[in-house]
N, C-alpha and C positions, 0 to 999 in steps of 0.2 A: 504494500500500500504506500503509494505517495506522500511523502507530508512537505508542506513549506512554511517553513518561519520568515516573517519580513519583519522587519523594525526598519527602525532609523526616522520616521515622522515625526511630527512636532507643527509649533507657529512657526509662522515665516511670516515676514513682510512683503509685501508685494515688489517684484527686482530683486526678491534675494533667492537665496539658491541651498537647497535639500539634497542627501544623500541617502538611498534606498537602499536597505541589505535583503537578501532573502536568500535562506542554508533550503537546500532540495536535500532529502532522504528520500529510501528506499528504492532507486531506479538508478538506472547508470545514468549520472548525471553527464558527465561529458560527452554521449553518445544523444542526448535530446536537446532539441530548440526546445530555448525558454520564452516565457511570455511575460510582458506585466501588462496589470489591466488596473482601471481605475474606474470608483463608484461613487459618484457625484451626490448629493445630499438631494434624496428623492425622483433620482434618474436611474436608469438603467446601466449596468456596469459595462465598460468599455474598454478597449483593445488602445496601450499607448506604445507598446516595443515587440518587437519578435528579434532574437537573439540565436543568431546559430551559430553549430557546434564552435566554426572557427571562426566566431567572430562580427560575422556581417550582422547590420542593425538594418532593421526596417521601423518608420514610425510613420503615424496618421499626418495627415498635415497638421491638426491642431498643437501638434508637441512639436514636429521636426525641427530642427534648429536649435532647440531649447531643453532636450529630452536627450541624453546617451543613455545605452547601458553596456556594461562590458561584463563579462564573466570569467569568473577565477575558478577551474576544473579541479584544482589541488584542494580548495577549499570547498569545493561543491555550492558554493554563492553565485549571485546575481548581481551587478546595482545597476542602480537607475538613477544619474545624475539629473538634476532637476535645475535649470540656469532658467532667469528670467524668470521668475513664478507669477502668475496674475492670480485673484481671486477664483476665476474659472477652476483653477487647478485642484481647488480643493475637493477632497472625496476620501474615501477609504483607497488605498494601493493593492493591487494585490500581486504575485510572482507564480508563476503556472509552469507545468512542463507542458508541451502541445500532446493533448490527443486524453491529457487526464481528466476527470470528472471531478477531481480533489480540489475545494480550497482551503487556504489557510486562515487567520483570525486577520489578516490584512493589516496596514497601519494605517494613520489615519493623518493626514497631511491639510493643517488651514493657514491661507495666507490671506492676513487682514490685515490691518492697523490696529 
């Protein structure tokens, strides 16, 4: 069975910038694209990164530019660098392996004043 821990969320001010962790167990992690997705405060949860094995990053347009993530296989983690952050950003986080039905407790990420 799957499991994903994320941390690393908090406040942020709006133009400041967030680091996302998320540890994958149970699956060979170096061998699956990971995902992060985010859950907006009474929206529908959403697709912000697709992360493979060796590296390539895909993001939506609403993040691209503003949004990395890179992946550490030795540690079985994920991040999701967050640059620029606007109010929009705010939501629950969450880090996925592709193709699993598992999520985790997510983190929860608000940029306000």
């Amino acid at each position: 069975q799957e499991q994903f821990v994320e941390s690393g969320g908090g406040l942020v001010q709006p133009g400041g910038s967030l680091r996302l962790s998320c540890v994958g167990s149970g699956f060979p992690f170096s061998d699956e694209i990971m995902t992060w997705h985010r859950q907006p405060p009474g929206k529908a949860r959403e697709w912000v990164a697709n992360l493979w094995r060796g590296g390539a990053l895909m993001n939506p347009d609403s993040v691209r530019g503003r949004f990395t993530a890179i992946r550490d296989n030795a540690k079985n983690t994920v991040y999701l660098q967050m640059d620029s952050l606007s109010p929009e950003d705010t939501g629950v986080y969450y880090c996925q392996m592709v193709g699993s039905t598992t999520w985790g407790q997510g983190t929860q990420v608000t940029v306000s004043w």
